[in-house]
C-alpha positions in Angstrom: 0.0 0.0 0.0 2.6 2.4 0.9 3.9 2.4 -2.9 0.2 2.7 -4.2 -0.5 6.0 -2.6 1.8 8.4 -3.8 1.3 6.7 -7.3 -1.8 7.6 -7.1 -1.4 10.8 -6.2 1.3 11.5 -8.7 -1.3 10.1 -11.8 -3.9 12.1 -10.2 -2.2 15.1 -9.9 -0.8 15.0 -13.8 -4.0 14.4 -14.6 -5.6 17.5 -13.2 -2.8 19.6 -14.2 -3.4 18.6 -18.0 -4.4 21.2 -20.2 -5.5 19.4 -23.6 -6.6 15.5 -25.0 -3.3 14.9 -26.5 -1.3 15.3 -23.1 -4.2 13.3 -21.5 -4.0 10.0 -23.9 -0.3 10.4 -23.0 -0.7 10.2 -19.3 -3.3 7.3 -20.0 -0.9 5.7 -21.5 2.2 5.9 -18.7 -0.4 4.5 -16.0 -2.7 2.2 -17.8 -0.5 1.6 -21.2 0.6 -1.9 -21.7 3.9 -0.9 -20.2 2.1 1.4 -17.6 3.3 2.1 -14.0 -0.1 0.6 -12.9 -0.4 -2.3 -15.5 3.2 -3.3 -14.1 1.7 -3.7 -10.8 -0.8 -5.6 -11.8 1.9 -8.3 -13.5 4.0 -8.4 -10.4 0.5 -10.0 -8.5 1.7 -13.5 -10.1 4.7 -13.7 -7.8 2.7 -13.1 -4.5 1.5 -15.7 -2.8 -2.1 -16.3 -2.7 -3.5 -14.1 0.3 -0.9 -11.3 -0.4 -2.6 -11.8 -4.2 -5.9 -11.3 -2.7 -5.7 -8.3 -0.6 -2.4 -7.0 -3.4 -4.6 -7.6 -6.3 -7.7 -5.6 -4.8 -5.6 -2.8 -3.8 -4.1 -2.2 -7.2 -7.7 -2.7 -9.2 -9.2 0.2 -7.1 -5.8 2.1 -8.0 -7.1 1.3 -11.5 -10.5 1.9 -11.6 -10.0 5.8 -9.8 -7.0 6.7 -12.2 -9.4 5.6 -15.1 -12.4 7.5 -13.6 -10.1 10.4 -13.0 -8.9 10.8 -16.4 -12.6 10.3 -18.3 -13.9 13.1 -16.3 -11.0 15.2 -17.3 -11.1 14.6 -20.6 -14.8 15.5 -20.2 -13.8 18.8 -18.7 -11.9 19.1 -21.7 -14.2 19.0 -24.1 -16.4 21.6 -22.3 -13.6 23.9 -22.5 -12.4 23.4 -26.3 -16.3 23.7 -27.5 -16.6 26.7 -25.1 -13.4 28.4 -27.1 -14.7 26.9 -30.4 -18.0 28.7 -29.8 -16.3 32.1 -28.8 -14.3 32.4 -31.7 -16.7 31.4 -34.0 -19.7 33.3 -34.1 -22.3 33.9 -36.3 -24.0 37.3 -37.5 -27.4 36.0 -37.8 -28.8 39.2 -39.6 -26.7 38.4 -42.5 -29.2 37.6 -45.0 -29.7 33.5 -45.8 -27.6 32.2 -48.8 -29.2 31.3 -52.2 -29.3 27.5 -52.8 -27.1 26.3 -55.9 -30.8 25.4 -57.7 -31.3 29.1 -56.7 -28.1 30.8 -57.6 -26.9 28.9 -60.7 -28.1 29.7 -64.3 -28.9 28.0 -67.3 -27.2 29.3 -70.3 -29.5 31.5 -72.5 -28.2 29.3 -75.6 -29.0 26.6 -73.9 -32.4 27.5 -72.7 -33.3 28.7 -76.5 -32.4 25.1 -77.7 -35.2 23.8 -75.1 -37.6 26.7 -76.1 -36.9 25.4 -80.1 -36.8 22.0 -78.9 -40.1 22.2 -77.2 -42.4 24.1 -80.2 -40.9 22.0 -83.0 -41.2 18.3 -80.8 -45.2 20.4 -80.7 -45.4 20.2 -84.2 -44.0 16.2 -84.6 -40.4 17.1 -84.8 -37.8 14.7 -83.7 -34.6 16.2 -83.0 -31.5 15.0 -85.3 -27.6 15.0 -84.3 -24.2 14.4 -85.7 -20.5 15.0 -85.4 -18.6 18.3 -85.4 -15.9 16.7 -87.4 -17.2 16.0 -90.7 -16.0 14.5 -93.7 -15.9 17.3 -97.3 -18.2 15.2 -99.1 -20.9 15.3 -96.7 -20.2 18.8 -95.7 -20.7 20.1 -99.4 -20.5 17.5 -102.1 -23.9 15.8 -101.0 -25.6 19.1 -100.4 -25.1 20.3 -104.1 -22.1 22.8 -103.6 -19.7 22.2 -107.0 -16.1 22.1 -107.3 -14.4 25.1 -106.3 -17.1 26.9 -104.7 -15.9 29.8 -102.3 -17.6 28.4 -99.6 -14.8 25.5 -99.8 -11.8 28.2 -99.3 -9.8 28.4 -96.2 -10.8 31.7 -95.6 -14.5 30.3 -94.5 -13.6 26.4 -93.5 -11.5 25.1 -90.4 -9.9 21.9 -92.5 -7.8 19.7 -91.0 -4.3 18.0 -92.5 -4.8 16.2 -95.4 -4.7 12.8 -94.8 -2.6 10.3 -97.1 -5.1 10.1 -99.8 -5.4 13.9 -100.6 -8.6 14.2 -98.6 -9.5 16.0 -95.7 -11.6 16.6 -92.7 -13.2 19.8 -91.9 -15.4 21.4 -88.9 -18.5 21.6 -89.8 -20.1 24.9 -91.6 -23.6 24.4 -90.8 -25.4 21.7 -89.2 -27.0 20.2 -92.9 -24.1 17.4 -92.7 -27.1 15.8 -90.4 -29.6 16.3 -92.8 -27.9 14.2 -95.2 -26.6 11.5 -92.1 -30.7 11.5 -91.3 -31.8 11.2 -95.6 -28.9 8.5 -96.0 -30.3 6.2 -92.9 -33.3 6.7 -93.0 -36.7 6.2 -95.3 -39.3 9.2 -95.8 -41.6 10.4 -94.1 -39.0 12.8 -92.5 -39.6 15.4 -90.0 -36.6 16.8 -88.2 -34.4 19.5 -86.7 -31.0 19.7 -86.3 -29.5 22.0 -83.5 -26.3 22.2 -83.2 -22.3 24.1 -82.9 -21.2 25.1 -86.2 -17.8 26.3 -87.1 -16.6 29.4 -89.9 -13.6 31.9 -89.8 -15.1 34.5 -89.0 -15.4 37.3 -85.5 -16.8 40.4 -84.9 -20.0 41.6 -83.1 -22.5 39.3 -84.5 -20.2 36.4 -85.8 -17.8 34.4 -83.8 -15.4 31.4 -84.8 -18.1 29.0 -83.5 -21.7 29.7 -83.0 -24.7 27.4 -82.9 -27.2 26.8 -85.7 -31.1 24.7 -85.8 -32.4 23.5 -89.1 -35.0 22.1 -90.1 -35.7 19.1 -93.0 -39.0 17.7 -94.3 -39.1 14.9 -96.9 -42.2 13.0 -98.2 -44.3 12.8 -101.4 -47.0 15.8 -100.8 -44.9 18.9 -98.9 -45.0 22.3 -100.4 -44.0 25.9 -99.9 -47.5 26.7 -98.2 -46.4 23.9 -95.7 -43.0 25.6 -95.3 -44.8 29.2 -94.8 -47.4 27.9 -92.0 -44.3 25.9 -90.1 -42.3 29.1 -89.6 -45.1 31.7 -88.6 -46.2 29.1 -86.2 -42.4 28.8 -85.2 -42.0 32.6 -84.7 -45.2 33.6 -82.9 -44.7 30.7 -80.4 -41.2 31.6 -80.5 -41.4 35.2 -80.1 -44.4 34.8 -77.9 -46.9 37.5 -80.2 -50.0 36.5 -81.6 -49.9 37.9 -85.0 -46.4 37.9 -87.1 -46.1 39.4 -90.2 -43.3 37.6 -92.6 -42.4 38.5 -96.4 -40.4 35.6 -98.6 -37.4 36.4 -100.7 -35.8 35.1 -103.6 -32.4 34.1 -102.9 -29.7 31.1 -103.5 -28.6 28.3 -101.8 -26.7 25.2 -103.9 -29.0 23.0 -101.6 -32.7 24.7 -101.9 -34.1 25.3 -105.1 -36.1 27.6 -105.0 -34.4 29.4 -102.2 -35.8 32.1 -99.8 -34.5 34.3 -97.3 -37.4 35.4 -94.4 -38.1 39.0 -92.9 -40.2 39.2 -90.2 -42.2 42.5 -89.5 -41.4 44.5 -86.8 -40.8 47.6 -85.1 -37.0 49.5 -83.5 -37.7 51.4 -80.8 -35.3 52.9 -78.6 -32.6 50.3 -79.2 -35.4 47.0 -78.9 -36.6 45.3 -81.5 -40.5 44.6 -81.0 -42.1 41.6 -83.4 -45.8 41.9 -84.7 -45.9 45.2 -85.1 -44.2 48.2 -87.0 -43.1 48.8 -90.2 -39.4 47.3 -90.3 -38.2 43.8 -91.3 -35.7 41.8 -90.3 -33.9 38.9 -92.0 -33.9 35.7 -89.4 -33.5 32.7 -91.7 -33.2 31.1 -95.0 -35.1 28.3 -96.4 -36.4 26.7 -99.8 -37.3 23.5 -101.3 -34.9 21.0 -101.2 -32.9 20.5 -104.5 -33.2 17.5 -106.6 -29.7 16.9 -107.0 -29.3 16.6 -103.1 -32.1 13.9 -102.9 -30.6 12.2 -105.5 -27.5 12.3 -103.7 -29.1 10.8 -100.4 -30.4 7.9 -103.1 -34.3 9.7 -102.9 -36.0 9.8 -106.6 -37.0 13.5 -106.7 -39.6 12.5 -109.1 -41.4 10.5 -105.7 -39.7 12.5 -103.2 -39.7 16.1 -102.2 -39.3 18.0 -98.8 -38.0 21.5 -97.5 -35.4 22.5 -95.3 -34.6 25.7 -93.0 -31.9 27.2 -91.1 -31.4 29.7 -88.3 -28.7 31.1 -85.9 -29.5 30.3 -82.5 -27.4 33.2 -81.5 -28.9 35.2 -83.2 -32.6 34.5 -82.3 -31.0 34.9 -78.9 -30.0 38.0 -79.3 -33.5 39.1 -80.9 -35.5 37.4 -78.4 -33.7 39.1 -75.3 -31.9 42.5 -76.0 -28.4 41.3 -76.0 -26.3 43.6 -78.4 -23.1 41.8 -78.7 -22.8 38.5 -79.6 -19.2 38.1 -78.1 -20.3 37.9 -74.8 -21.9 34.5 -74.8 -19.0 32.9 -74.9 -16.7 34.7 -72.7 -17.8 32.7 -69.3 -18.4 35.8 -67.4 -20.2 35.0 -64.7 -22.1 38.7 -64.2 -22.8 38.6 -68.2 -24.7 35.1 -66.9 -26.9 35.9 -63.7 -28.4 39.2 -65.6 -29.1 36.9 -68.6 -29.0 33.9 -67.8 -32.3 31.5 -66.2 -32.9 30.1 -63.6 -32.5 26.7 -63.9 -35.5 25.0 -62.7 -37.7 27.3 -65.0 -38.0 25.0 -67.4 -39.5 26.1 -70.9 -43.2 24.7 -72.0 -45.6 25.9 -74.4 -48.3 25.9 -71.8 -46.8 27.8 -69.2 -44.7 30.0 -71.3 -41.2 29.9 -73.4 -39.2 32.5 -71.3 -40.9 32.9 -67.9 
């Protein structure tokens, strides 16, 4: 007994003078450690004889069982006093107004919500949506769709091409998206009824054009279609589109290798005070081009034009865009800047529907 006590004391005493956890687990460990000052008493019990083991043995449990009460309360105290500083230091305004949720903060892309707007009136109207590669092959960016040999549209100064390849032949980013008109004529059999959104790639940047921008168009192919269908689709497009009840559009002769005829679109409306209004006034504006599609590209796709005929479409997403919403530079949709976004941009669980409205 007379070793015990100030043993104890001395474990007790540490243990009060402690001032964290890690110096606590470390006094622990010196008195109840496998190699412990306490656990050594306990193994020198098997050399006593048995009623010295009896009375030694109960003396030296006790020891145990205080020092290990001792230190749980202390590291109980411990913890009081490391929350207690925690809390001090870090407090919390709570008049600061709550944070916006990431549903709540973040924006969906004003391309991107356009492309479901389109998406949505044209799947209205028995659309299926098309898709194909940005890297596409010469022949079915322009030698399917009717442009001839040495057409400027073929020249550098318009294309991204790649090296040529071993053969002479080349691959090129696509111009416009009509590479998947001809992917969806080649695979499969009319009736057709698609559109094609998609990134589309020319050399060319300034206000309103950028190296890439992003282009929808439309293809129908079966035995009965006409110009008068062609008409209704697109004022249906742009008064859904546009949100106005009443659209005024004017058809103009043009040229395209692929359409024959070939029409560029105005739409009526009215400039006021750096807006552009739709329905209303007595300005046009061009917003697409369009036209029957041309024999030689159905023949192309292996369609008889004497059985077959269709129409096709084509229109700057960007540019609707920009129309649509008031933006006057088209530079900016690309530049990731994230101010440009939350004034523009939507919110993402607004979701675009005919029935509840394209843009609210």
């Amino acid at each position: 007994m007379a070793d015990i006590d100030p043993l104890e004391r001395e474990i007790l005493a540490a243990v009060t003078a402690t001032e964290d956890e890690a110096a606590l687990e470390t006094i622990r460990v010196a008195a109840l450690g496998k190699k412990g000052s306490v656990s050594e008493l306990l193994k020198s019990l098997g050399a006593m004889a048995p009623e010295e083991r009896k009375s030694r043995g109960a003396q030296i449990n006790r020891l145990k069982d205080r020092v290990t009460a001792a230190i749980a309360e202390r590291r109980e105290a411990l913890k009081h006093v490391a929350l207690d500083q925690r809390l001090n230091s870090e407090t919390v305004d709570v008049t600061l107004p709550v944070r916006e949720t990431p549903a709540e903060a973040g924006r969906v892309h004003p391309i991107s919500q356009v492309v479901d707007e389109l998406t949505t009136i044209f799947a209205d109207m028995g659309f299926a949506v098309a898709e194909g590669p940005d890297i596409e092959t010469d022949d079915l960016n322009f030698t399917r769709l009717n442009f001839p040999e040495g057409h400027p549209a073929r020249e550098m100064h318009d294309t991204f091409f790649f090296p040529p390849k071993p053969d002479g032949s080349r691959m090129l980013l696509r111009t416009h998206t009509s590479p998947v008109q001809i992917r969806t004529m080649l695979s499969q059999k009319p009736p057709i009824r698609v559109i094609c959104p998609g990134r589309t790639y020319r050399c060319d940047s300034d206000q309103t054009h950028t190296p890439m921008f992003h282009q929808v168009e439309g293809l129908v192919i079966d035995k009965v279609s006409h110009l008068g269908h062609l008409k209704w689709i697109l004022e249906e497009f742009c008064k859904a589109f546009f949100e106005v009840d009443h659209v005024k559009m004017r058809f103009r002769p043009s040229h395209f290798p692929f359409t024959e005829p070939s029409l560029e679109v105005d739409i009526q409306c009215r400039r006021d005070r750096g807006e552009i209004r739709f329905g209303e006034g007595q300005d046009w504006l061009e917003i697409l081009g369009c036209g029957m599609v041309h024999p030689n590209v159905l023949r192309n796709c292996g369609l008889d034009p004497d059985v077959y005929q269709g129409f096709a479409w084509g229109m700057g997403i960007d540019r609707i865009a920009m129309l649509k919403y008031g933006m006057p530079d088209l530079r900016p949709f690309f530049e990731a800047d994230l101010r440009w976004l939350s004034h523009y941009g939507f919110r993402p669980l607004d979701l675009p529907t005919l029935a509840g409205g394209l843009s609210t």
